[in-house]
C-alpha positions in Angstrom: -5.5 10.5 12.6 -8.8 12.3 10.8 -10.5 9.9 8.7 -9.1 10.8 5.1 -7.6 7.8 2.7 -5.1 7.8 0.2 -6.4 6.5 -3.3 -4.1 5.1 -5.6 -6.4 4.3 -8.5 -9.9 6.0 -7.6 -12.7 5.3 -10.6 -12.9 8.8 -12.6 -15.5 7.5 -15.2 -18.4 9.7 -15.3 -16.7 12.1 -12.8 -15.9 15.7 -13.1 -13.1 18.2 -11.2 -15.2 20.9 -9.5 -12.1 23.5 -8.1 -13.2 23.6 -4.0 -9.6 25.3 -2.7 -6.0 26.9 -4.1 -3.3 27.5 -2.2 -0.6 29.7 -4.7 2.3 28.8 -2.2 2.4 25.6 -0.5 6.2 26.4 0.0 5.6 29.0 2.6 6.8 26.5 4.9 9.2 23.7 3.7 7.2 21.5 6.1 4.1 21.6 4.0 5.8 20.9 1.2 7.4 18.0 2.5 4.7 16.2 3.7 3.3 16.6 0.5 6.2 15.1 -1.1 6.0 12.1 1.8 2.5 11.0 1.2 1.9 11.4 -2.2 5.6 10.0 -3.8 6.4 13.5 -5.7 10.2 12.7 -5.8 9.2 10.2 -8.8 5.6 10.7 -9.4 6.1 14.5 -9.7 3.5 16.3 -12.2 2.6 13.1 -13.8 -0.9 12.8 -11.6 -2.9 14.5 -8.9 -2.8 12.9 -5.6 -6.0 11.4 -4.7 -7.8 11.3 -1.4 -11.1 10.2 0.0 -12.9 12.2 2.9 -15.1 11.4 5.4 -18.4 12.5 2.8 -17.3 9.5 1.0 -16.5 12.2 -2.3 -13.1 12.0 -3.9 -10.5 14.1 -4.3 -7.8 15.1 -6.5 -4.7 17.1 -5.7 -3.4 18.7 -8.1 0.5 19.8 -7.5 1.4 23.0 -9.2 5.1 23.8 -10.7 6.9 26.7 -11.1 9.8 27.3 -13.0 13.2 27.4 -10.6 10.7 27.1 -7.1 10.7 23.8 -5.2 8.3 20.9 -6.5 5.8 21.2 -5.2 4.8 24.8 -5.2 1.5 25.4 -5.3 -1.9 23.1 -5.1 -5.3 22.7 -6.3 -7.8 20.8 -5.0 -10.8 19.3 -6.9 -13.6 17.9 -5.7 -14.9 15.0 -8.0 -18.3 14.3 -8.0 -20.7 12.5 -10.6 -21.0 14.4 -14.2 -24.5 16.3 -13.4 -24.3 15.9 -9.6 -24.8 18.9 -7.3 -21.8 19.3 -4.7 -23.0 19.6 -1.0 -21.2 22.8 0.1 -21.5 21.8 3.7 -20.3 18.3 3.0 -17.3 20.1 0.8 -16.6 22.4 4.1 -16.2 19.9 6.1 -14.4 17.3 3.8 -11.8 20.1 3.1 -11.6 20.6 7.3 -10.8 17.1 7.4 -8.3 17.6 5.1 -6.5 20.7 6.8 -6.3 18.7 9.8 -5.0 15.5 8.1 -2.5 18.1 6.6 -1.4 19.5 10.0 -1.5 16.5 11.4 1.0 15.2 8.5 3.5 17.9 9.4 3.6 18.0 12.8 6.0 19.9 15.0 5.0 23.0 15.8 1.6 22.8 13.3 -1.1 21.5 15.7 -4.2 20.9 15.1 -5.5 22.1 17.9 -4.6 25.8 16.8 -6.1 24.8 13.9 -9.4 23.9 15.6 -9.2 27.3 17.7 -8.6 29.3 14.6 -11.6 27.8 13.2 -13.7 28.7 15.9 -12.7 32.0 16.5 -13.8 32.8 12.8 -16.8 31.2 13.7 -16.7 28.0 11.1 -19.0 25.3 11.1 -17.1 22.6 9.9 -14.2 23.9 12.7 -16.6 22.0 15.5 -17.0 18.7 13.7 -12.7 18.4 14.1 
């Protein structure tokens, strides 16, 4: 499993939500959805907070489920990262937290989502954050 922990009450004093990544449709694929719905409780918790994870930079971050009217909850996501108030966000660290997450993600789902397509996809397009998988 890649190296990204659940937080259930991270310390958001003095933070701030810096938008690193949307996805409009996370219901594509039912699978996506449900894993979403797995690790982050949405049957109950539902809009009421953003999922929070910690990647392998150490930053936090929240994810933030989108609604639609007469779609599927979850529909859509947003991800935030949350650094410091004046802190400058490492756009290499960012890349590669948000690779980490991708392939947490995959992983998450499973069947025929691997994260070795994932990985070869990343390559071909030539990403630098695809070789630290």
């Amino acid at each position: 499993m890649t190296r990204i922990e659940i937080i259930d009450n991270p310390e958001l004093h003095g933070t701030r939500r810096a938008l690193v990544l949307t996805e409009d449709r996370v219901g594509h694929y039912p699978e996506f959805r449900d894993f979403f719905v797995r690790r982050f409780a949405l049957d109950s918790a539902g809009l009421s907070r953003p999922g929070y994870v910690r990647a392998p930079s150490g930053m936090i971050y929240a994810l933030v489920f989108i609604g639609r009217s007469g779609e599927p909850f979850p529909d859509g996501l947003e991800i935030y990262a949350l650094p410091y108030a004046l802190e400058t966000l490492d756009d290499t660290n960012v890349d590669s937290d948000l690779w980490a997450l991708l392939r947490w993600i995959i992983e998450g789902v499973g069947g025929e989502w691997r994260v070795e397509d994932l990985d070869a996809t990343g390559r071909l397009y030539q990403l630098s954050a695809a070789g630290a998988g």
